[in-house]
C-alpha positions in Angstrom: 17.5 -17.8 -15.9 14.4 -18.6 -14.3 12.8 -16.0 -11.2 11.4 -18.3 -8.2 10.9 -14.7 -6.0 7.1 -14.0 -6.1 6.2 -10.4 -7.6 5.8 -7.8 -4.7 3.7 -5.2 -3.5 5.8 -1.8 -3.0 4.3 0.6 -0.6 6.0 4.5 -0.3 5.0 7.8 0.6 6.4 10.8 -1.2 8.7 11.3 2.4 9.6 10.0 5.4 9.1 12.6 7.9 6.1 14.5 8.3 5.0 17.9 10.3 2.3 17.0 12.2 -1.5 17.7 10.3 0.6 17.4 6.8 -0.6 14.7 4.0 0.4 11.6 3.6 0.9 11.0 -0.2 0.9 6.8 -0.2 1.3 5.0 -3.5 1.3 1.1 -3.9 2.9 -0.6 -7.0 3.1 -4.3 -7.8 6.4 -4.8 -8.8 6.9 -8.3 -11.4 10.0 -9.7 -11.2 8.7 -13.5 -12.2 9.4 -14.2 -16.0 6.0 -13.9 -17.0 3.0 -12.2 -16.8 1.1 -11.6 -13.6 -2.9 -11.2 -13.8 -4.9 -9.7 -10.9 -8.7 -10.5 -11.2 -8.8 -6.4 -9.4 -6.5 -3.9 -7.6 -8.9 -4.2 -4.6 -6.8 -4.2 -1.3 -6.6 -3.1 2.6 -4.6 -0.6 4.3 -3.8 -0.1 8.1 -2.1 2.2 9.6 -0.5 1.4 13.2 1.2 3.1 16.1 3.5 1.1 18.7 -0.2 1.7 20.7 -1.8 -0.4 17.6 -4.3 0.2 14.7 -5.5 4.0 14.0 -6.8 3.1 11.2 -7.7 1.0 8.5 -9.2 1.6 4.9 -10.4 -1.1 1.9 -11.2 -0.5 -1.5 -13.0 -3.0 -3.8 -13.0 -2.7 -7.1 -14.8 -4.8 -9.6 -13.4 -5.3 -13.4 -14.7 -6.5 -16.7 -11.5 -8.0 -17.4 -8.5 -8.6 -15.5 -5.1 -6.6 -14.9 -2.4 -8.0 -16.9 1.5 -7.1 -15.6 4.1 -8.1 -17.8 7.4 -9.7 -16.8 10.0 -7.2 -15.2 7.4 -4.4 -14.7 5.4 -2.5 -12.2 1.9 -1.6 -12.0 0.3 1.3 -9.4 -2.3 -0.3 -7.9 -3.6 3.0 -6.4 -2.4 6.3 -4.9 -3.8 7.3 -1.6 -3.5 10.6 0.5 -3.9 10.2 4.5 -4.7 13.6 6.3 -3.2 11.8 9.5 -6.4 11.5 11.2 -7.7 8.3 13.2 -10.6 6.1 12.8 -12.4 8.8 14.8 -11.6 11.5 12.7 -8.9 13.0 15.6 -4.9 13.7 14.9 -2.9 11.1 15.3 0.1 11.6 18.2 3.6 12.6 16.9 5.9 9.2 16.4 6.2 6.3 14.2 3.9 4.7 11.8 3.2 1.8 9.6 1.7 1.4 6.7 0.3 -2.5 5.7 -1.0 -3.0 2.9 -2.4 -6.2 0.9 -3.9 -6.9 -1.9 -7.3 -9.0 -1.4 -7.0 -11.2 -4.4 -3.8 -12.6 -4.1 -2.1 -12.8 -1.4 1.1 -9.7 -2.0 1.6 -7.5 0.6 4.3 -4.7 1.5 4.4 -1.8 3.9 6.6 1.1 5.0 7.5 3.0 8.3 7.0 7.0 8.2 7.6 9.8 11.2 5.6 12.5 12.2 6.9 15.2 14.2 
């Protein structure tokens, strides 16, 4: 059986309610489902993170590689782990309430996301 469904980008914290001030442990996979390989020229990506009120913050990380990643059929790759202290773009604590978490890769064009609380 052949996969059409594109590979996808898995986004999840280590919970899903949060006091407020406490880490935010994010980790982003590439999940393959195609039957074949998947290469990514990098794991380079951008995350935002938005309120109902909008963006509080956003954060990109190039990286450059001799040779590509290769992700084999029916596997996943971590792409990256990332910690958020719940601060904004101007370093002040985020409100209590619901956020999302966007994030794409900026090779090819996989993205995911997931919704967390702080209280």
């Amino acid at each position: 059986m052949v996969t059409t469904s594109p590979p996808s980008l898995m986004v999840k914290t280590d919970k899903t309610e949060y006091s407020i001030g406490e880490e935010v442990r994010v980790s982003i996979y590439l999940v393959n489902i195609l039957d074949r390989e998947v290469i990514l020229r990098s794991r380079s990506y951008g995350l935002s993170i938005a309120s109902s009120e909008g963006v509080v913050l956003t954060y990109v990380l190039f990286e450059t590689r001799a040779s590509p990643v290769d992700i084999p059929s029916s596997t996943s790759c971590l792409i990256d782990e990332w910690v958020w202290n719940q601060k904004d773009a101007h370093r002040n604590q985020v409100d209590v309430g619901s956020y999302t978490i966007h994030v794409n890769l900026l090779d090819i064009e996989y993205m995911g996301g997931c919704v967390i609380e702080i209280k």
